[in-house]
C-alpha positions as CSV (number, residue, x, y, z in Angstrom):
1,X,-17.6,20.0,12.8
2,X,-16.5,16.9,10.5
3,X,-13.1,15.8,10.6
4,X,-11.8,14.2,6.6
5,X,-8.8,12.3,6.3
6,X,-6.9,13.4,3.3
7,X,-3.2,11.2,1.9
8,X,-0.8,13.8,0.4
9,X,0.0,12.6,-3.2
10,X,3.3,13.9,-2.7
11,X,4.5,12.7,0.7
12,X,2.1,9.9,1.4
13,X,1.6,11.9,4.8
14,X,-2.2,11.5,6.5
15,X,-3.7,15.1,6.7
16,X,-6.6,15.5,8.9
17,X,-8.6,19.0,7.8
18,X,-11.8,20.4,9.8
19,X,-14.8,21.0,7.4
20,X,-16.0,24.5,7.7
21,X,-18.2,24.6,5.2
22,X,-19.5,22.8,1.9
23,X,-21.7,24.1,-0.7
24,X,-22.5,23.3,-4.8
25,X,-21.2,25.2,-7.4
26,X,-23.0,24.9,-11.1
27,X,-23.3,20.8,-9.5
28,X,-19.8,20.8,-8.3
29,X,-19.0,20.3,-4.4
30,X,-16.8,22.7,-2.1
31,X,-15.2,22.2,0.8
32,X,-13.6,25.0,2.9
33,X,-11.1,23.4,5.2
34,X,-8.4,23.8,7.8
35,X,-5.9,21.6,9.2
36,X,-7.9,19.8,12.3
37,X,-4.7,21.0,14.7
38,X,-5.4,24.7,13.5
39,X,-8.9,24.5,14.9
40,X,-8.4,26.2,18.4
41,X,-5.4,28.6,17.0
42,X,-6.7,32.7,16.8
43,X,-5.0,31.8,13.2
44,X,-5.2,29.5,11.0
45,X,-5.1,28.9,7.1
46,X,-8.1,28.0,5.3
47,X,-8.0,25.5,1.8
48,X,-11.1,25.4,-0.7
49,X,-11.2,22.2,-2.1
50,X,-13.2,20.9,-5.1
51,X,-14.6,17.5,-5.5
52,X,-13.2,16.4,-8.5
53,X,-14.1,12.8,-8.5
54,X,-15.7,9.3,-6.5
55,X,-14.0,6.9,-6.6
56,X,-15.9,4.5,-3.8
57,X,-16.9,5.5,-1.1
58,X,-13.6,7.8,-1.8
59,X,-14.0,11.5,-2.8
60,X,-11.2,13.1,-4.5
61,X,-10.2,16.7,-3.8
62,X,-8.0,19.0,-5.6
63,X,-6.8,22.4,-4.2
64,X,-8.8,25.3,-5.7
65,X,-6.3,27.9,-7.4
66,X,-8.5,29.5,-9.5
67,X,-8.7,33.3,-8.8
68,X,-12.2,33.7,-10.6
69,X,-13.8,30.6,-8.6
70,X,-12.3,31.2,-5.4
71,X,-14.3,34.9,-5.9
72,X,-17.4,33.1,-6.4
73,X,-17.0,30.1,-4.2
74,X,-15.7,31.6,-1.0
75,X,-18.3,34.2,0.1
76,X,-20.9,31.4,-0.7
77,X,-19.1,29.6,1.7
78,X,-18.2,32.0,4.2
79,X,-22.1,32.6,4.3
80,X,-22.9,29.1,5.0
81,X,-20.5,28.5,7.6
82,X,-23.5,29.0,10.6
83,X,-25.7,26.9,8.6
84,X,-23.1,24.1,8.4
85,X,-21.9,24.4,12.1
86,X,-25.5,24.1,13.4
């Protein structure tokens, strides 16, 4: 499992998310995350991400809060979680 290293916009705070999964969407990337302290919990909550830009060797992420992607991105996801594990 990767660990990424995010910087909250807001805070300034250093965010380490586990990387569940990643797939291409109509030649966008995906991430599904969770926080990297959530990784042994029964519970945890999961982000989808999209790669919005490179800046570098930099990629920005937004938070995905579109209902209508988040239908079509997460069960493509979800079904390459073994894939990405192995």
């Amino acid at each position: 499992m990767n660990i990424i290293q995010f910087i909250d916009d807001v805070t300034g705070e250093e965010v380490e998310f586990a990387v569940l999964s990643a797939i291409q969407y109509k030649e966008e990337g995906y991430i599904l995350v969770i926080e990297s302290k959530e990784v042994d919990l029964d519970e945890s909550t999961a982000y989808i991400l999209k790669a919005t830009s490179i800046d570098g060797e930099d990629v920005i992420y937004e938070l995905v809060d579109d209902d209508a992607i988040l239908d079509i991105v997460f069960p493509m996801l979800e079904d390459n979680m073994d894939d990405f594990e192995n």
